[in-house]
C-alpha positions as CSV (number, residue, x, y, z in Angstrom):
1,X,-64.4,3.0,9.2
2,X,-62.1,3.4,6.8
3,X,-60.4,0.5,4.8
4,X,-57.2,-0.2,5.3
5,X,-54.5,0.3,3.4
6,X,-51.1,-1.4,3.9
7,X,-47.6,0.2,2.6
8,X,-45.8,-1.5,-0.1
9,X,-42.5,-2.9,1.8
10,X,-39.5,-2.3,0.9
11,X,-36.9,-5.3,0.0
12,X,-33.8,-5.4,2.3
13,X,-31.0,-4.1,1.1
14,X,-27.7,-6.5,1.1
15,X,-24.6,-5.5,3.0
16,X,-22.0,-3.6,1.3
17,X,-18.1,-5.3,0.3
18,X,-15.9,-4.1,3.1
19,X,-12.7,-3.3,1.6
20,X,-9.8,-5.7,2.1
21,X,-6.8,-4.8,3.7
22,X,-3.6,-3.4,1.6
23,X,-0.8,-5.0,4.0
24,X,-2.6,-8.3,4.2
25,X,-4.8,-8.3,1.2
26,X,-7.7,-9.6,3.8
27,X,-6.5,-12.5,4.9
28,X,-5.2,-11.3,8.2
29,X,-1.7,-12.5,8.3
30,X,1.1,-10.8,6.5
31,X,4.6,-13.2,6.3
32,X,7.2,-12.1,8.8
33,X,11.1,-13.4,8.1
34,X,12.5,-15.6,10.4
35,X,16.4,-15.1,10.8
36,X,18.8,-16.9,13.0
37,X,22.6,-17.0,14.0
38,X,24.6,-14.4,14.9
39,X,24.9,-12.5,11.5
40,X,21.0,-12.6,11.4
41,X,20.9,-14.8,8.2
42,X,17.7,-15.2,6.9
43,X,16.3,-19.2,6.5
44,X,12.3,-18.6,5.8
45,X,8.9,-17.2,7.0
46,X,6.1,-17.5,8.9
47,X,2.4,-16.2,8.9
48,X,2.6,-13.0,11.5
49,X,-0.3,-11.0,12.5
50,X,-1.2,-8.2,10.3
51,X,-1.2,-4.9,12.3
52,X,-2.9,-3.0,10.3
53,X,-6.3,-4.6,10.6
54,X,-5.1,-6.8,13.8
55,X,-6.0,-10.1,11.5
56,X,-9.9,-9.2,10.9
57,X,-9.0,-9.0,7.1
58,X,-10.8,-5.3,6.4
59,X,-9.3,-2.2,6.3
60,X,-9.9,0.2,8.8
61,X,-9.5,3.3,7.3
62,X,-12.6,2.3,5.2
């Protein structure tokens, strides 16, 4: 028989940077204002969901 020969392996290769998301900048939540009163007067925010990417942080397009 023949000897054996054994193919060199090759190393793994690492995962490539999935691109943020421009709304959200990859965090997921974008900051929605909150108004109140009957004139609709603004008085802060709060974290929303980000649509764009629906809070995974990546951008789909990509």
């Amino acid at each position: 028989m023949a000897p054996r020969t054994t193919k060199p392996t090759k190393p793994p290769t690492a995962p490539a940077e999935l691109a943020a998301c421009k709304p959200c900048g990859g965090t997921g939540n974008v900051p929605t204002t909150v108004r109140v009163g009957r004139k609709r007067r603004p008085v802060g925010q709060q974290d929303g969901l980000c649509l764009n990417c629906l809070g995974s942080g990546t951008d789909p397009d990509a």
